[in-house]
C-alpha positions as CSV (number, residue, x, y, z in Angstrom):
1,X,106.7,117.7,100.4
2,X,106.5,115.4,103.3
3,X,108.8,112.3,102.2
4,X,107.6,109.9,105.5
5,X,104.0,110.1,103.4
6,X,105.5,109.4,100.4
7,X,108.0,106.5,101.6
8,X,104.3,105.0,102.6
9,X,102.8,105.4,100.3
10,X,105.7,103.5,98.1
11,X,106.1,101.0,100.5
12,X,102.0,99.9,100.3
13,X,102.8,100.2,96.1
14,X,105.3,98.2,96.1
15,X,104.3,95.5,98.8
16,X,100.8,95.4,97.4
17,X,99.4,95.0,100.2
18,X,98.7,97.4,103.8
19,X,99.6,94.6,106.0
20,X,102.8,93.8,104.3
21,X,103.8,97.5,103.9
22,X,103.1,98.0,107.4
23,X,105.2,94.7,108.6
24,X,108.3,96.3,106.3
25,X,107.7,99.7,108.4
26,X,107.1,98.2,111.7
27,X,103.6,99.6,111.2
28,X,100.1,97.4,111.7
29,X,97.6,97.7,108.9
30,X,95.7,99.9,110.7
31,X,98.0,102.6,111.0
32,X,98.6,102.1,107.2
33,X,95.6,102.7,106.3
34,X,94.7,105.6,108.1
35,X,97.4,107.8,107.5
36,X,96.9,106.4,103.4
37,X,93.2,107.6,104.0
38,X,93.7,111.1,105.4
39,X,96.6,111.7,102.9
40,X,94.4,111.0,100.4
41,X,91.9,113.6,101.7
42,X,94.2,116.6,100.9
């Protein structure tokens, strides 16, 4: 289980949105999304 993925994917929960998950990780939206979209691929 890959906990950086799941952290993620809490932090987007939890912040509601990409860009304010992203700005909590240091992360821009972009990035966010993409590594939401190909975890959600597998």
């Amino acid at each position: 289980m890959d906990w950086d993925k799941i952290k993620l994917f809490y932090e987007v929960a939890e912040a509601g949105s990409f860009t304010r998950a992203g700005e909590r990780l240091g992360l821009n939206q972009s990035s966010v999304s993409r590594h939401i979209s190909a975890w959600s691929r597998i």
